[in-house]
FIVOLO-23946 format. One line per field, with one value per residue (C-alpha): x, y, z; residue in three letters; residue number from 1. Coordinates in pm, 1 decimal, m for minus. Last residue first. Example, Ala and Ser with C-alpha at 12.3 -4.5 7.8 and 13.67 -1.06 7.14 Angstrom:
BEGIN
X	c(1367.0 1230.0);
Y	c(m106.0 m450.0);
Z	c(714.0 780.0);
residu	c(SER ALA);
num	c(2 1);
This chain:
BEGIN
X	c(m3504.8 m3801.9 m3836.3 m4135.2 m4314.4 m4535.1 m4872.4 m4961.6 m4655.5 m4778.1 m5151.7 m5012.8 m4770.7 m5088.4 m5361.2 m5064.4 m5023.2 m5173.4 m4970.0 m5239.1 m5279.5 m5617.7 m5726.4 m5737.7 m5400.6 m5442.0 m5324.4 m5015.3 m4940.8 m5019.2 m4778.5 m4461.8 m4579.3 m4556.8 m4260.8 m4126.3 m4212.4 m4102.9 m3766.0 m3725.9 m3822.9 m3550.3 m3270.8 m3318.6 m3553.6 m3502.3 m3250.4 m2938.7 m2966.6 m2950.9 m2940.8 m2876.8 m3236.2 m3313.0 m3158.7 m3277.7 m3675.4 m3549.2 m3406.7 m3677.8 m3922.4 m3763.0 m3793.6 m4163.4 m4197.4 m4058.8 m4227.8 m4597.9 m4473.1 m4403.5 m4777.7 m4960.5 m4753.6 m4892.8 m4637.2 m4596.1 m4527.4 m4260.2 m4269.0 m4531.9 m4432.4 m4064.6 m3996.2 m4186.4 m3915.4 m3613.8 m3699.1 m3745.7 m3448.8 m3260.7 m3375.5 m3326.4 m2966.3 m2909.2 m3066.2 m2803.5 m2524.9 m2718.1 m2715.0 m2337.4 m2206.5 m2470.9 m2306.0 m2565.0 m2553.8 m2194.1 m2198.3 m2394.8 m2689.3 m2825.6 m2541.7 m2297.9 m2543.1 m2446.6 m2072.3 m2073.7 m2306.7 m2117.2 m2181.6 m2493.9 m2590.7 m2448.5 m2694.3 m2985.3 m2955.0 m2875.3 m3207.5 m3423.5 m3333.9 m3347.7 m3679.8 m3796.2 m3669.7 m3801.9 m4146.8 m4137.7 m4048.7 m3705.6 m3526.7 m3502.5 m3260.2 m3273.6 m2938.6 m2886.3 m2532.5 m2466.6 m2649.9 m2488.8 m2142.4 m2221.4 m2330.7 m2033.5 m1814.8 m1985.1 m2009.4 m1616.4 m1553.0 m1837.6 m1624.8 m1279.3 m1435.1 m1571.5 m1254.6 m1108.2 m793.3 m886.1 m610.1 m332.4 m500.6 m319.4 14.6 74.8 m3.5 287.4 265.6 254.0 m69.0 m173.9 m14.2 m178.3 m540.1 m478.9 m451.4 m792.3 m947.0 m1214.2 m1415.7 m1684.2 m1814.9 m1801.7 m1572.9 m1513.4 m1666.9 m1547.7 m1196.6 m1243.2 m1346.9 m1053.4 m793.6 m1008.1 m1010.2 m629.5 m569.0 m765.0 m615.0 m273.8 m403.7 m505.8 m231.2 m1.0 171.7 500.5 516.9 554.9 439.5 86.9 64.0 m104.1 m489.3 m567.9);
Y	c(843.3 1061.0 1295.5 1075.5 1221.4 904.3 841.9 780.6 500.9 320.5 293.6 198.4 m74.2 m228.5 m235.8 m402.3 m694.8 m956.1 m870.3 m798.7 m1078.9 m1241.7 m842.3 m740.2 m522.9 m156.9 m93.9 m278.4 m50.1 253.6 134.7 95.6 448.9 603.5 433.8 593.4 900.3 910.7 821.5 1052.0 1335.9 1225.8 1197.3 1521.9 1689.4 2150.8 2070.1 1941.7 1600.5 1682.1 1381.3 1180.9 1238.2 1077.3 780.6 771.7 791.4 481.5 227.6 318.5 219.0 m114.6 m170.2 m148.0 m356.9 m608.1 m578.1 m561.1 m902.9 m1050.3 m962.3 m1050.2 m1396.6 m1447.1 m1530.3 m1803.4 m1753.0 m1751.6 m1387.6 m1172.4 m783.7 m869.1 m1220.8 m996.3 m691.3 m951.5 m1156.9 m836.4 m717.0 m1071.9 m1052.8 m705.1 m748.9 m1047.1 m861.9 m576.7 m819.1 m979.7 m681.6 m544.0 m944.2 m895.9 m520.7 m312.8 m8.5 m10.8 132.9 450.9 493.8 335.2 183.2 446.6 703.9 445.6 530.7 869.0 895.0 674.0 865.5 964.1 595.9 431.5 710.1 656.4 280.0 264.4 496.1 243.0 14.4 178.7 312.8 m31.6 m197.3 89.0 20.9 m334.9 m333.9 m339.4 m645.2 m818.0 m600.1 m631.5 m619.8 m265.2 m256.3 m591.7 m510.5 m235.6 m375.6 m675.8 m439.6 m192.4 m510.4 m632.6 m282.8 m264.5 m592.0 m539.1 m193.1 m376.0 m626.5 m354.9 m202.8 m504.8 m767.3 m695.0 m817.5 m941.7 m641.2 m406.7 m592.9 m551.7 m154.6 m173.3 m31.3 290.5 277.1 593.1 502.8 185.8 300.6 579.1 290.9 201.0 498.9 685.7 925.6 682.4 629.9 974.8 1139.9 1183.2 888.2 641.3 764.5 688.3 379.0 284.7 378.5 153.9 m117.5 m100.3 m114.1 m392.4 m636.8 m499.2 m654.5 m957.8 m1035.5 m933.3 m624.8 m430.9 m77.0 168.4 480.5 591.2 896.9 1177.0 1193.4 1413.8);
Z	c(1326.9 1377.0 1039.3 935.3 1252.5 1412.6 1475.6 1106.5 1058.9 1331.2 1193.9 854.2 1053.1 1230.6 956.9 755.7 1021.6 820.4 491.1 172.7 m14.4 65.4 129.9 m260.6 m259.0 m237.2 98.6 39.5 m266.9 m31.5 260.6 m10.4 m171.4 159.8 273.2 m82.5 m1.7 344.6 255.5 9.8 163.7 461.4 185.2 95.8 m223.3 m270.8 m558.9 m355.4 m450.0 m880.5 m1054.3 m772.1 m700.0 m1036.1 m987.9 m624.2 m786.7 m1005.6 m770.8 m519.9 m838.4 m878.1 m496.8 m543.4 m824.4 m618.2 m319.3 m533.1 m749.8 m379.9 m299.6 m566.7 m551.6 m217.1 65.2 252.4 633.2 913.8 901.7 740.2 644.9 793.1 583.0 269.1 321.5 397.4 70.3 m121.6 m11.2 m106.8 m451.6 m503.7 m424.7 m664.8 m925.6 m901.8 m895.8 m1196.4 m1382.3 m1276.6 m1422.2 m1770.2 m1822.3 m1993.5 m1674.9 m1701.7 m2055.4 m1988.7 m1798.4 m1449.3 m1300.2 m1369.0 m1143.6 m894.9 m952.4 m959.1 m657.0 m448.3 m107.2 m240.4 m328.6 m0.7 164.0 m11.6 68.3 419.0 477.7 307.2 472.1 827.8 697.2 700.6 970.0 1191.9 1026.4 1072.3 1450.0 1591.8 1790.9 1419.1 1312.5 965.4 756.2 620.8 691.9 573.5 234.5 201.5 207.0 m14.1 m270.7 m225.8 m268.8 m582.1 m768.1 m693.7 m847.7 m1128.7 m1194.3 m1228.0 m1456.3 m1634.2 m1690.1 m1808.9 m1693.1 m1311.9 m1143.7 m1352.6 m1538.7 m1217.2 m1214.9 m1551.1 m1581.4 m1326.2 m903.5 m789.2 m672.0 m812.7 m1177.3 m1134.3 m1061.6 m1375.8 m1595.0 m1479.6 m1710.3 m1588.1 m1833.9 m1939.8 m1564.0 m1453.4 m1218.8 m862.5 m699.0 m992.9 m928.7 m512.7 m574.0 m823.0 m505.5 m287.0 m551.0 m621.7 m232.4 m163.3 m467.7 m325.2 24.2 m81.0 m295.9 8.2 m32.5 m77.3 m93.5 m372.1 m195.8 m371.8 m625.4 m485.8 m605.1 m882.5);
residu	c(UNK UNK UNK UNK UNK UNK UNK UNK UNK UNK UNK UNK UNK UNK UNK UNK UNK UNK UNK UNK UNK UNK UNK UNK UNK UNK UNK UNK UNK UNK UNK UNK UNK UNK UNK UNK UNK UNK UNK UNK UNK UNK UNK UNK UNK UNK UNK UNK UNK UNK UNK UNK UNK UNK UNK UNK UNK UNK UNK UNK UNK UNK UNK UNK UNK UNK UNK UNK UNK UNK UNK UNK UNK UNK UNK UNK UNK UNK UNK UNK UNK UNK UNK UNK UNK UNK UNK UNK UNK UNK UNK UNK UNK UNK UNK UNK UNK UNK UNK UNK UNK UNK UNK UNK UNK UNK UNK UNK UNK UNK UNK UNK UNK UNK UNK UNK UNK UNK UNK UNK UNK UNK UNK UNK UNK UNK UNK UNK UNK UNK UNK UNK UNK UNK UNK UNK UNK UNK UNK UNK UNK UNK UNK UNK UNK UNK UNK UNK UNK UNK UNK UNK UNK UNK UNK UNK UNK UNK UNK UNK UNK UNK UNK UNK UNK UNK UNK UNK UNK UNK UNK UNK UNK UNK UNK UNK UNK UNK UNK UNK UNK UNK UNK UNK UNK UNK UNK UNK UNK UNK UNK UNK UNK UNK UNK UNK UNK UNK UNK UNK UNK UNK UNK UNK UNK UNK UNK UNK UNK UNK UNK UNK UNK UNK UNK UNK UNK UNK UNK UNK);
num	c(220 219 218 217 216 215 214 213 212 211 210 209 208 207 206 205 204 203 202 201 200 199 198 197 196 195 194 193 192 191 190 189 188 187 186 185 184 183 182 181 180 179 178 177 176 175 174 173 172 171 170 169 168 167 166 165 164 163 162 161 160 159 158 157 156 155 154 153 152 151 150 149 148 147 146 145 144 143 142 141 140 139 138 137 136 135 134 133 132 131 130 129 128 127 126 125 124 123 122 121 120 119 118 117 116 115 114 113 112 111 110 109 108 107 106 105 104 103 102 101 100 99 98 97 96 95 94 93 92 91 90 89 88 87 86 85 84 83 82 81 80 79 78 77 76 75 74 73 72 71 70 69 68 67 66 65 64 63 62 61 60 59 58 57 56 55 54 53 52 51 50 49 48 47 46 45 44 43 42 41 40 39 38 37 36 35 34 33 32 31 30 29 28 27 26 25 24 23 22 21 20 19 18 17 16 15 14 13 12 11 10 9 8 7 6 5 4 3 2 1);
């Protein structure tokens, strides 16, 4: 267990802060069911009160911390436009399986147990693969419309990433890293293109499969 905080006084802002970095750090360590948001207080020194004048539910507390790491990621793995598809690409993905290992507890939450059914975590999770698949299509073709065939093939795409780092949270150190699982799932993002009748497949796809054969999917 964590040391208690000193009893300090802080802006709303900052107490708000402090409770959700002290509740981060809970969810890391322990499972979902077995964290209880008294124990926030009791590390922030500060009333039972204070903390649901906050965050008046556990879930509520969660969806708060569930929105920042969102917002965090997705900043982080913002497309550069200076860098080609490919980079883009593996930068995402690379963002993302390493915001889930570093909240493994927490993403694992996401997927199973009561978290995972709660409508404000659902449609923070939505939101996100809403605006990847919007960066992933604007990088594939920029500037253009895209085919439903297409946008349905991002999608489902992402929704499989979601799953095959579920289960390589599972269990990370079992023989699969982060650089495996990168290249598999570029793979499978390059093969799904490849298999789309040609009025839907991105213009440039020849290119970024040709790109990705030259180079060593442990390159950076």
């Amino acid at each position: 267990m964590s040391p208690v905080a000193a009893r300090t006084r802080l802006s709303p802002e900052e107490r708000r802060r402090q409770l959700l970095d002290l509740g981060a750090r809970l969810f890391a360590e322990q499972h979902y069911d077995d964290v209880h948001i008294e124990q926030v207080a009791e590390l922030a020194g500060v009333s039972r009160g204070l903390l649901y004048h906050y965050f008046p539910t556990k879930r509520a507390f969660f969806a708060e911390l569930v929105r920042r790491e969102t917002s965090a990621m997705m900043a982080d793995s913002n497309p550069d436009p200076a860098l080609g598809v490919l980079d883009q690409l593996r930068h995402g993905i690379d963002v993302y399986l390493a915001n889930c290992l570093a909240n493994r507890r927490g993403s694992q939450a996401i997927y199973q147990g009561s978290a995972s059914s709660d409508p404000e975590v659902l449609a923070l999770i939505e939101e996100s693969i809403r605006v990847q698949e919007e960066r992933i299509l604007n990088a594939l073709d920029p500037g253009s419309s895209h085919p439903r065939l297409l946008q349905i093939t991002v999608r489902s795409w992402l929704v499989m990433m979601r799953s095959a780092c579920h289960a390589w949270l599972a269990d990370p150190d079992d023989g699969v890293d982060a650089v495996d699982l990168r290249q598999m799932a570029e793979h499978a993002l390059l093969g799904a293109l490849f298999g789309l009748p040609d009025a839907a497949r991105p213009a440039n796809l020849a290119v970024l499969i040709d790109d990705a054969a030259r180079r060593d999917p442990a390159d950076g």
